[in-house]
Backbone atoms as SQL, in Angstrom:
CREATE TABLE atoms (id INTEGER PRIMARY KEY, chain TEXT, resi INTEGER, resn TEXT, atom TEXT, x REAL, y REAL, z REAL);
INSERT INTO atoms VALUES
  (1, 'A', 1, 'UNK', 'N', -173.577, 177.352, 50.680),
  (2, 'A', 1, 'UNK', 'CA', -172.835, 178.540, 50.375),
  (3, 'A', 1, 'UNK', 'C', -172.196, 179.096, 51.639),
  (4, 'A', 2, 'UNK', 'N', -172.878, 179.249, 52.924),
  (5, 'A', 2, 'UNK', 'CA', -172.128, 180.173, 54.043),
  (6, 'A', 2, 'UNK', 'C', -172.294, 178.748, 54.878),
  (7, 'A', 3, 'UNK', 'N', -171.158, 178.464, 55.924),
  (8, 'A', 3, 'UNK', 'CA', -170.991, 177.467, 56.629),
  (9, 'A', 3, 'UNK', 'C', -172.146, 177.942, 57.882),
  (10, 'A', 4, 'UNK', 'N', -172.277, 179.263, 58.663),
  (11, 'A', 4, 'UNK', 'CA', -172.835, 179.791, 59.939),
  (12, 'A', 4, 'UNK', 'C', -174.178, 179.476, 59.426),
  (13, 'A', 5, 'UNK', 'N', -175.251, 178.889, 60.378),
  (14, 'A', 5, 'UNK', 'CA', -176.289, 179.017, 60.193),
  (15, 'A', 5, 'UNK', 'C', -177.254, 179.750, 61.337),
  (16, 'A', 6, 'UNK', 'N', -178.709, 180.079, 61.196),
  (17, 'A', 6, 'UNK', 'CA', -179.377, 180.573, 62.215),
  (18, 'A', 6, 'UNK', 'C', -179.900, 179.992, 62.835),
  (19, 'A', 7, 'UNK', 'N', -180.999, 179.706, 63.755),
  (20, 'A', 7, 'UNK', 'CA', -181.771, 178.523, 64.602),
  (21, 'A', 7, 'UNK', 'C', -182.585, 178.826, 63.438),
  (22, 'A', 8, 'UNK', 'N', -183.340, 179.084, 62.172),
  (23, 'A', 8, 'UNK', 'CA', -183.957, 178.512, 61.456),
  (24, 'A', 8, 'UNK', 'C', -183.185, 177.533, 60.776),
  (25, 'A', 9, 'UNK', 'N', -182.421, 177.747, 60.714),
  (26, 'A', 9, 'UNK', 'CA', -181.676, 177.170, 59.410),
  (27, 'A', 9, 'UNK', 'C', -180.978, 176.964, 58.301),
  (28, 'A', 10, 'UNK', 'N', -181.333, 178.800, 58.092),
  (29, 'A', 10, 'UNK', 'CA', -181.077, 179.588, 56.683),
  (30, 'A', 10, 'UNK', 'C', -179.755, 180.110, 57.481),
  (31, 'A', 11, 'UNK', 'N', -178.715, 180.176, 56.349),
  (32, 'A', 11, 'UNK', 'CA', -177.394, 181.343, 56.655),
  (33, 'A', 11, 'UNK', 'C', -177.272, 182.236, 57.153),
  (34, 'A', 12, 'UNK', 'N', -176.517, 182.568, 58.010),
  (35, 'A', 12, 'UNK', 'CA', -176.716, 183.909, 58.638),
  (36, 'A', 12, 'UNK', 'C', -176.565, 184.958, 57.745),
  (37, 'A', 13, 'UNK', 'N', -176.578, 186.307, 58.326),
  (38, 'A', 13, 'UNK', 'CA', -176.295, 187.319, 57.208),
  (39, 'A', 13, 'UNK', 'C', -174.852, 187.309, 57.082),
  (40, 'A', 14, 'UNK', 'N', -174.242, 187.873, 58.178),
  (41, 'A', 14, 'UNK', 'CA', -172.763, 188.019, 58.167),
  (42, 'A', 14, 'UNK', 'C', -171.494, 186.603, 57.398),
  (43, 'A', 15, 'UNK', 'N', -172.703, 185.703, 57.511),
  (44, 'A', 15, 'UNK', 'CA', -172.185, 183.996, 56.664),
  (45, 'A', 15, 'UNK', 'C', -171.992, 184.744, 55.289),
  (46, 'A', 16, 'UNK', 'N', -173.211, 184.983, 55.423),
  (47, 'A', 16, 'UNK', 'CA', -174.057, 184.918, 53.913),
  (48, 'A', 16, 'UNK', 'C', -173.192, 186.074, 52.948),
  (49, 'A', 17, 'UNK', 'N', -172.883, 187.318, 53.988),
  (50, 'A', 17, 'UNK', 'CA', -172.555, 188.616, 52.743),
  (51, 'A', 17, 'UNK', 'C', -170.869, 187.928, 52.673),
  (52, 'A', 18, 'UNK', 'N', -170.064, 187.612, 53.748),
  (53, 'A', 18, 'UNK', 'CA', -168.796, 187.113, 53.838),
  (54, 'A', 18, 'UNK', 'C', -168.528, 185.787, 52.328),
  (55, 'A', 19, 'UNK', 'N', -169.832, 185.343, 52.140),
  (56, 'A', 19, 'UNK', 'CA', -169.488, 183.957, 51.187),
  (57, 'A', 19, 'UNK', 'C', -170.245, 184.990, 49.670),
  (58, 'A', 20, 'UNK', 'N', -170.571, 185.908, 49.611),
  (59, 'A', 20, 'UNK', 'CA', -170.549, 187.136, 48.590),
  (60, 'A', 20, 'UNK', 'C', -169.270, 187.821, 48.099),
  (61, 'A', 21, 'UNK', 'N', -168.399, 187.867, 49.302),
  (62, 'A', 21, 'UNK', 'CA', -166.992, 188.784, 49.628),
  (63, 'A', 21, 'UNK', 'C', -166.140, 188.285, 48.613),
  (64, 'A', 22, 'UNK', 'N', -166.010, 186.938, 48.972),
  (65, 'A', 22, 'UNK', 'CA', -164.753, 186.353, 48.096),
  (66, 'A', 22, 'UNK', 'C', -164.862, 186.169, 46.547),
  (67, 'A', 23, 'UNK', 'N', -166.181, 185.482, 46.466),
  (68, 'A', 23, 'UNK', 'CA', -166.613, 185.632, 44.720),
  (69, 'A', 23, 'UNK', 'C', -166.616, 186.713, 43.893),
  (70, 'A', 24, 'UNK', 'N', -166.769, 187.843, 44.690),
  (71, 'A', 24, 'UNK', 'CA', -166.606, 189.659, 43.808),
  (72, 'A', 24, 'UNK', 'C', -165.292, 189.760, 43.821),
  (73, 'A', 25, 'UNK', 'N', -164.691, 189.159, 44.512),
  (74, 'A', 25, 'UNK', 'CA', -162.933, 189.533, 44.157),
  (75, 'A', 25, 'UNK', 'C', -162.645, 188.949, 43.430),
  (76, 'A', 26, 'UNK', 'N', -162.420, 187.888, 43.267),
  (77, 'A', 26, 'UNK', 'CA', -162.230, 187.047, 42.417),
  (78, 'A', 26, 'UNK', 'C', -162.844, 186.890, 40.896),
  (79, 'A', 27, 'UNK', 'N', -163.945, 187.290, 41.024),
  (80, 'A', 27, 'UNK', 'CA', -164.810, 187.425, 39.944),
  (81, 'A', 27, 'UNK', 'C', -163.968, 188.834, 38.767),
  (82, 'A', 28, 'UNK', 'N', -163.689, 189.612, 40.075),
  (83, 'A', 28, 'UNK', 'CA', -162.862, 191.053, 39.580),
  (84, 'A', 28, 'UNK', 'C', -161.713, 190.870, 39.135),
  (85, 'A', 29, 'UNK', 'N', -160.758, 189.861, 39.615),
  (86, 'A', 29, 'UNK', 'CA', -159.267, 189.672, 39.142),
  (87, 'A', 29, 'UNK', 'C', -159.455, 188.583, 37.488),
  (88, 'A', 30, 'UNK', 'N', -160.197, 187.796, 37.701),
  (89, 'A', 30, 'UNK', 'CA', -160.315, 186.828, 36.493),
  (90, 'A', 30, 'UNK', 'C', -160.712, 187.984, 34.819),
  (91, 'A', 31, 'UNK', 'N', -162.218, 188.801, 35.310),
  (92, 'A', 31, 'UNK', 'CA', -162.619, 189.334, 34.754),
  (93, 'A', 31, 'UNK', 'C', -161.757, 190.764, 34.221),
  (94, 'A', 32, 'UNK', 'N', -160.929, 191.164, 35.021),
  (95, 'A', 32, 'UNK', 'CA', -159.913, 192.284, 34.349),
  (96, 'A', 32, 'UNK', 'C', -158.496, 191.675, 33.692),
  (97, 'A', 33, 'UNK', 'N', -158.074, 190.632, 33.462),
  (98, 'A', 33, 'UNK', 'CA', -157.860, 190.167, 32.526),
  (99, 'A', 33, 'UNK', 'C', -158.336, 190.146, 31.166),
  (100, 'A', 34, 'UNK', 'N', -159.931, 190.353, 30.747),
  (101, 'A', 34, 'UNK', 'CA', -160.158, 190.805, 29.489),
  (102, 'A', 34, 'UNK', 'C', -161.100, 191.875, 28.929),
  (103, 'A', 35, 'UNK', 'N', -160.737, 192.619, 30.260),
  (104, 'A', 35, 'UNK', 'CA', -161.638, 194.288, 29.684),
  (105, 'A', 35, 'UNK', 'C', -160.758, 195.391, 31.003),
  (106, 'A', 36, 'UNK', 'N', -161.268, 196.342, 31.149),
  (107, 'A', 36, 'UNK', 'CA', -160.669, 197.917, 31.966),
  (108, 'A', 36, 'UNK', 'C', -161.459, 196.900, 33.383),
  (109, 'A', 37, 'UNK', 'N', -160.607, 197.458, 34.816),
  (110, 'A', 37, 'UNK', 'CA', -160.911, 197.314, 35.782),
  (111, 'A', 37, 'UNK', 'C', -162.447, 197.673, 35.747),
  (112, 'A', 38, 'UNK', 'N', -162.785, 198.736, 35.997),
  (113, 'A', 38, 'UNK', 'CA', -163.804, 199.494, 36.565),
  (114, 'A', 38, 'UNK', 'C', -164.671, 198.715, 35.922),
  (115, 'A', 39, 'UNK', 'N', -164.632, 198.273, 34.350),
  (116, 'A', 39, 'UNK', 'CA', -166.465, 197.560, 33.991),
  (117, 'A', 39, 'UNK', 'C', -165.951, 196.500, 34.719),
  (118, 'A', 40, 'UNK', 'N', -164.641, 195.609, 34.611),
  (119, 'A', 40, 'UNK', 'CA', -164.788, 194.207, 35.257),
  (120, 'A', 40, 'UNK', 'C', -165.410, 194.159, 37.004),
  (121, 'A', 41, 'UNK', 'N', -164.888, 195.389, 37.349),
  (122, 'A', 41, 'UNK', 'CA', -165.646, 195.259, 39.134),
  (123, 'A', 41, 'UNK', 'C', -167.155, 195.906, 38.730),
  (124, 'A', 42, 'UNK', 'N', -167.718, 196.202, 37.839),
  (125, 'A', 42, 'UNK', 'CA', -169.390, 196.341, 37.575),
  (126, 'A', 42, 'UNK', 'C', -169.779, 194.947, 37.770),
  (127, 'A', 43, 'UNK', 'N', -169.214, 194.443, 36.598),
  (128, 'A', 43, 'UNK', 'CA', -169.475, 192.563, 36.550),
  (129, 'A', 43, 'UNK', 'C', -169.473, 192.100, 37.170),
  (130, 'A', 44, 'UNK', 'N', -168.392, 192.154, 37.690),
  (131, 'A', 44, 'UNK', 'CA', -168.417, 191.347, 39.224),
  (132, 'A', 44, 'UNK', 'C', -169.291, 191.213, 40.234),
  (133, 'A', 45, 'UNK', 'N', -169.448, 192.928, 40.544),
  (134, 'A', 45, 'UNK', 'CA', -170.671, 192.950, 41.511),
  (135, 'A', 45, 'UNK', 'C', -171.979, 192.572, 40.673),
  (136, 'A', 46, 'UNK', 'N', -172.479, 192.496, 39.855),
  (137, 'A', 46, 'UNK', 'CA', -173.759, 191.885, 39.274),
  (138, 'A', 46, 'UNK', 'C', -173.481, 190.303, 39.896),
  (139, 'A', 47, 'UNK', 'N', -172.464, 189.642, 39.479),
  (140, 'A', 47, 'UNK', 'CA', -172.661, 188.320, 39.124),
  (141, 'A', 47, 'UNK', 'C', -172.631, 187.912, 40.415),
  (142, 'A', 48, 'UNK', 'N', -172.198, 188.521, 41.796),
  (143, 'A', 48, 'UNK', 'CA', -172.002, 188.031, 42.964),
  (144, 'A', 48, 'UNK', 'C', -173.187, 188.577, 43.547),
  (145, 'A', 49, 'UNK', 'N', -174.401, 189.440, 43.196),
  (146, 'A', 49, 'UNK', 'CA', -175.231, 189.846, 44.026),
  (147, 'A', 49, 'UNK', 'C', -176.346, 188.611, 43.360),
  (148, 'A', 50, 'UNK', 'N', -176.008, 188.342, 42.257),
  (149, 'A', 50, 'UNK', 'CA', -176.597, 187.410, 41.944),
  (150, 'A', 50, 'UNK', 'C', -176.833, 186.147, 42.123),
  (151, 'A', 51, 'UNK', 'N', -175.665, 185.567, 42.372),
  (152, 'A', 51, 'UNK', 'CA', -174.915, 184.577, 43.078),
  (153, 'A', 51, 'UNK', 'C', -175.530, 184.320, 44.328),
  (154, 'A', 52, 'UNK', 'N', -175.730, 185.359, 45.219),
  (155, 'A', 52, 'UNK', 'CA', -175.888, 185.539, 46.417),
  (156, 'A', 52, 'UNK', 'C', -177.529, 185.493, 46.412),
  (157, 'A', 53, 'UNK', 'N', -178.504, 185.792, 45.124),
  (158, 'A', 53, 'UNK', 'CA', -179.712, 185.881, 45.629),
  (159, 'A', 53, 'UNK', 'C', -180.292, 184.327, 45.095),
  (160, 'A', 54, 'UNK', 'N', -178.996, 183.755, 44.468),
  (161, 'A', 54, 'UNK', 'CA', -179.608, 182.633, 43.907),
  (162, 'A', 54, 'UNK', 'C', -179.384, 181.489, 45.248),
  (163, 'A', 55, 'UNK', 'N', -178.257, 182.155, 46.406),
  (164, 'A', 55, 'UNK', 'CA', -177.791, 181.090, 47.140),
  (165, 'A', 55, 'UNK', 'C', -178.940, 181.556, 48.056),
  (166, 'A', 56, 'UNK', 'N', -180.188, 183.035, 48.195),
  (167, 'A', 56, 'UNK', 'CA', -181.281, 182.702, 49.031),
  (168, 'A', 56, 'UNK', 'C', -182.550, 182.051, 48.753),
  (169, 'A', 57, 'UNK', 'N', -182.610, 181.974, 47.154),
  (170, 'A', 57, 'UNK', 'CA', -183.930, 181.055, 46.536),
  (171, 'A', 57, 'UNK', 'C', -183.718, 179.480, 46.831),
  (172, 'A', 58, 'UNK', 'N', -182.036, 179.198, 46.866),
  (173, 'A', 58, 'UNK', 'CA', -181.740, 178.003, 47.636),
  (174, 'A', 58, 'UNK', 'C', -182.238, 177.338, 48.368),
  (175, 'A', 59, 'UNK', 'N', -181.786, 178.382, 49.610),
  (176, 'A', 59, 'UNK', 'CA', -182.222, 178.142, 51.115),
  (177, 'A', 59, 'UNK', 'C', -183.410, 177.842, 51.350),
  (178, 'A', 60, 'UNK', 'N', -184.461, 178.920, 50.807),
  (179, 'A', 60, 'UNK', 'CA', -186.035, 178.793, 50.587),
  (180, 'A', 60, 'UNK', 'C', -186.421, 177.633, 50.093),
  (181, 'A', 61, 'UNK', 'N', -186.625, 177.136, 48.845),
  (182, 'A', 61, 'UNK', 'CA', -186.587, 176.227, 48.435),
  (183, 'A', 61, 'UNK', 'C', -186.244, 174.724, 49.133),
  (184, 'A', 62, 'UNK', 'N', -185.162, 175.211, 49.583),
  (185, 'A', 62, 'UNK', 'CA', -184.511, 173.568, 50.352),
  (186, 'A', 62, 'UNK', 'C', -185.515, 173.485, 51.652),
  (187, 'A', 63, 'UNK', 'N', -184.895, 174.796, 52.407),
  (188, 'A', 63, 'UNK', 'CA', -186.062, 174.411, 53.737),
  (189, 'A', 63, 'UNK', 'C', -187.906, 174.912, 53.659),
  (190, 'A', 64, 'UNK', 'N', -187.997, 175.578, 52.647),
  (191, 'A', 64, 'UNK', 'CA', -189.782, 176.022, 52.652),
  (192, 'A', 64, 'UNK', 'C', -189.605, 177.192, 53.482),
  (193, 'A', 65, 'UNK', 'N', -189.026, 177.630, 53.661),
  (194, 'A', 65, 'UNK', 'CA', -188.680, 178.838, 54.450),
  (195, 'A', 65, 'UNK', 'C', -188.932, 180.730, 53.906),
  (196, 'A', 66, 'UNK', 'N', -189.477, 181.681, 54.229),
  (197, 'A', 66, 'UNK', 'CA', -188.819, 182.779, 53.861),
  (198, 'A', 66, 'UNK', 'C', -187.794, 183.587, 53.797),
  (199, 'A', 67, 'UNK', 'N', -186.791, 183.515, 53.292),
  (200, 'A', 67, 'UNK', 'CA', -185.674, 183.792, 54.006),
  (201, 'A', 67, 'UNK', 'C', -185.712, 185.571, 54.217),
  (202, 'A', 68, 'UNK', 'N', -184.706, 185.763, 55.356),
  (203, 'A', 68, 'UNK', 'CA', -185.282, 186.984, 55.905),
  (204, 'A', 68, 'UNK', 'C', -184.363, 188.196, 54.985),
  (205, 'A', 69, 'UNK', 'N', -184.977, 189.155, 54.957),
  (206, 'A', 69, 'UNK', 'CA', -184.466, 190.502, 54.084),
  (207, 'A', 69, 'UNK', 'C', -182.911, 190.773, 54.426),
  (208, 'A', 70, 'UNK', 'N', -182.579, 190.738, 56.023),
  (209, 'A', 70, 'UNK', 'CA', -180.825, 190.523, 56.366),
  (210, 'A', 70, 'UNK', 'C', -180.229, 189.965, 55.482),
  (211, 'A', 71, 'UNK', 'N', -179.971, 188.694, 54.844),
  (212, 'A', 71, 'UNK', 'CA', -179.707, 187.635, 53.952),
  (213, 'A', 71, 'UNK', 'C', -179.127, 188.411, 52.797),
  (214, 'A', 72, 'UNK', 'N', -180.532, 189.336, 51.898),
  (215, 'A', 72, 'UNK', 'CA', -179.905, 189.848, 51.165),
  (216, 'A', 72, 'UNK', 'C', -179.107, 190.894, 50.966),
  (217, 'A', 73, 'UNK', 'N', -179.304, 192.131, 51.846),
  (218, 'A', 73, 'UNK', 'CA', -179.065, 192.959, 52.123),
  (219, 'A', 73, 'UNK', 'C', -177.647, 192.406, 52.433),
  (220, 'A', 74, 'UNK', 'N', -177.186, 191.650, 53.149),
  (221, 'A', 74, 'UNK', 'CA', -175.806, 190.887, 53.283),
  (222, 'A', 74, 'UNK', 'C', -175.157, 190.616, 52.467),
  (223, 'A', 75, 'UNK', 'N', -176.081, 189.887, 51.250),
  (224, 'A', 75, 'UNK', 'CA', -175.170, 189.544, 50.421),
  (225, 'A', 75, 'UNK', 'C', -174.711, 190.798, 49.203),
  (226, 'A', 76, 'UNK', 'N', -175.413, 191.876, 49.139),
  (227, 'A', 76, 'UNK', 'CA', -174.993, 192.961, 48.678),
  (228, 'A', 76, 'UNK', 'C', -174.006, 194.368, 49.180),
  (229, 'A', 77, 'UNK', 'N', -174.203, 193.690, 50.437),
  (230, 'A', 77, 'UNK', 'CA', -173.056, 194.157, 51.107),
  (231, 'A', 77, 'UNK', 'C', -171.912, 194.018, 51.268),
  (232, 'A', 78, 'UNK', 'N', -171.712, 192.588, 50.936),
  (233, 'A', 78, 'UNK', 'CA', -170.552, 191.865, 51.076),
  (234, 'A', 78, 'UNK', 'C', -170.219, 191.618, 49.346),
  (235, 'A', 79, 'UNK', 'N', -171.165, 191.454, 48.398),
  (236, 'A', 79, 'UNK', 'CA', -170.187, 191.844, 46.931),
  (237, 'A', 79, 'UNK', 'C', -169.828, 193.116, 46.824),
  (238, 'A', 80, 'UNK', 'N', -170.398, 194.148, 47.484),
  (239, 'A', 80, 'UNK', 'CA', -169.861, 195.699, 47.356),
  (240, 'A', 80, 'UNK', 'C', -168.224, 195.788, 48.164),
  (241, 'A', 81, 'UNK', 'N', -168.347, 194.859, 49.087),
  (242, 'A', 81, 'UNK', 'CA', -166.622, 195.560, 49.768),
  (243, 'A', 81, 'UNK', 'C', -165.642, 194.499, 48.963),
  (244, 'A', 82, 'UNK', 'N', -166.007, 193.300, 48.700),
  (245, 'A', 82, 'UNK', 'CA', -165.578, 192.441, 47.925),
  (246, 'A', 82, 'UNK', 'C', -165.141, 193.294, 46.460),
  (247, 'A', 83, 'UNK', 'N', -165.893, 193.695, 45.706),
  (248, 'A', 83, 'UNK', 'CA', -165.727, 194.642, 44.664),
  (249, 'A', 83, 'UNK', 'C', -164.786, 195.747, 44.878),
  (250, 'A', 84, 'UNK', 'N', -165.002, 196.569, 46.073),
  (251, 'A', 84, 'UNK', 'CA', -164.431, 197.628, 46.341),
  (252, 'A', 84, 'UNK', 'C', -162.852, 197.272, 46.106),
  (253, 'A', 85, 'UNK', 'N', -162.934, 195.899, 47.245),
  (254, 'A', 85, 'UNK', 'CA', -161.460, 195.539, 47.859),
  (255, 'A', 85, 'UNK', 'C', -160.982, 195.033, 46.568),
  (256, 'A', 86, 'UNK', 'N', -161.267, 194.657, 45.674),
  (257, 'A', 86, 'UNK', 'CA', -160.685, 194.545, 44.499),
  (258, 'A', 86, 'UNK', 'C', -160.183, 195.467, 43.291),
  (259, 'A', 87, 'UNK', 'N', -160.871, 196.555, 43.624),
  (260, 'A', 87, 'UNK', 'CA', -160.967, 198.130, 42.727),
  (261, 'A', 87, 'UNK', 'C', -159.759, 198.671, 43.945),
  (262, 'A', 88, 'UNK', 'N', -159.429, 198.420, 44.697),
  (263, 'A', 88, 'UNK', 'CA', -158.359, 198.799, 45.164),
  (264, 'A', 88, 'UNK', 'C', -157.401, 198.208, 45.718),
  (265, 'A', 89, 'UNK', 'N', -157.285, 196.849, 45.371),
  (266, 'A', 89, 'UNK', 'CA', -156.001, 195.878, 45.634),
  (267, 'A', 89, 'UNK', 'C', -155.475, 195.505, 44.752),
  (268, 'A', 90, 'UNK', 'N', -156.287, 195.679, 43.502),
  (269, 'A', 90, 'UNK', 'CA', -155.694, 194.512, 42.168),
  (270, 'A', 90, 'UNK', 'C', -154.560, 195.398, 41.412),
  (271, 'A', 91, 'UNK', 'N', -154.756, 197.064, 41.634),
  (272, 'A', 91, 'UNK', 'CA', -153.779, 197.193, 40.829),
  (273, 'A', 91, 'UNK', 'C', -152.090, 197.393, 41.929),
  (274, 'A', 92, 'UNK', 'N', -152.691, 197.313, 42.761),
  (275, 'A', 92, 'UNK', 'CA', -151.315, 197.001, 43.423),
  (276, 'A', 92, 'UNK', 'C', -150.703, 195.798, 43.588),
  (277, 'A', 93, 'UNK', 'N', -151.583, 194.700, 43.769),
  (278, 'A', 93, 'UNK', 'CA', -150.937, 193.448, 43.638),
  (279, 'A', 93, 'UNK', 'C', -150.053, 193.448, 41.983),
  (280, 'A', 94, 'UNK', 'N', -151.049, 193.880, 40.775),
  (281, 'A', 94, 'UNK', 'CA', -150.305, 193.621, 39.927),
  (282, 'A', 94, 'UNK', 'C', -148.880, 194.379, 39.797),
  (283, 'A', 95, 'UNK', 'N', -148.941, 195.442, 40.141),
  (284, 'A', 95, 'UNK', 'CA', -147.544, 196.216, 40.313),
  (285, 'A', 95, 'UNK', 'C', -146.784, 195.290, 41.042),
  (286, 'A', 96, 'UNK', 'N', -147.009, 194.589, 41.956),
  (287, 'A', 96, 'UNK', 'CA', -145.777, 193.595, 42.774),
  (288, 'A', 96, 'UNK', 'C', -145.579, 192.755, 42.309),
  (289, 'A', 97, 'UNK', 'N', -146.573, 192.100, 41.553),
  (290, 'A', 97, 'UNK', 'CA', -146.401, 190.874, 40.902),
  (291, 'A', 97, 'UNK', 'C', -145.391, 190.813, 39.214),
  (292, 'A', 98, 'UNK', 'N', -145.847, 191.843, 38.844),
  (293, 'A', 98, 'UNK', 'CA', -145.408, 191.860, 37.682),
  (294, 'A', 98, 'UNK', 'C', -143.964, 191.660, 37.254),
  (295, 'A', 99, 'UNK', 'N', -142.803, 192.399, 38.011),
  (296, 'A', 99, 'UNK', 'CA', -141.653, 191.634, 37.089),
  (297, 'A', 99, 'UNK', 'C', -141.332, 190.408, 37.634),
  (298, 'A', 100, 'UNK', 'N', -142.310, 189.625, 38.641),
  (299, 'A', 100, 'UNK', 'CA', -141.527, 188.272, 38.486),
  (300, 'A', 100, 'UNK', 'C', -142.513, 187.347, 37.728),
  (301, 'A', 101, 'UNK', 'N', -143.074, 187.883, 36.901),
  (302, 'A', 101, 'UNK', 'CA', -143.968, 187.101, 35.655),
  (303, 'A', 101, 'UNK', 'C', -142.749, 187.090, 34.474),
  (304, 'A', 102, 'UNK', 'N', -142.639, 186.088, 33.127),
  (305, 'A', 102, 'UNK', 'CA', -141.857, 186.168, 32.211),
  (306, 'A', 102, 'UNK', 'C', -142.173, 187.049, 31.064);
């Protein structure tokens, strides 16, 4: 999931909340396509904090490791601005985008 790693092994945090970031946006633009912004960036952030705690049971798992509390705390940090940045980019992108759609 995050390319940066630590001298354990496990993702860094700043890896870790950054590879959270992009999936809440995205998660937010797909998902407001078929409901109101505001629940689709709820969703979003669920499915990316989720995302994110499934990419630390991973880590654990793979290396036998605990992974450290930073990790998550990262990755909820990083679906929250991810979310945010989507609760406040998407409706401006769509305003630009829109009349050159058919």
């Amino acid at each position: 999931m995050a390319l940066a790693a630590t001298g354990a092994g496990l993702p860094s945090p700043v890896a870790h909340g950054a590879a959270c970031m992009a999936p809440a946006f995205l998660f937010a633009n797909a998902l407001w396509q078929h409901m109101p912004l505001g629940r689709a960036c709820a969703l979003a952030l669920a499915i990316a904090v989720a995302l994110g705690a499934a990419g630390m049971l991973a880590a654990q798992a793979a290396l036998g490791q605990e992974p450290p509390l930073q990790g998550g705390v990262a990755a909820c940090v990083g679906a929250g601005i991810g979310t945010l940045a989507a609760r406040l980019l998407l409706p401006a992108i769509d305003r630009f985008v829109s009349p050159f759609l058919p």
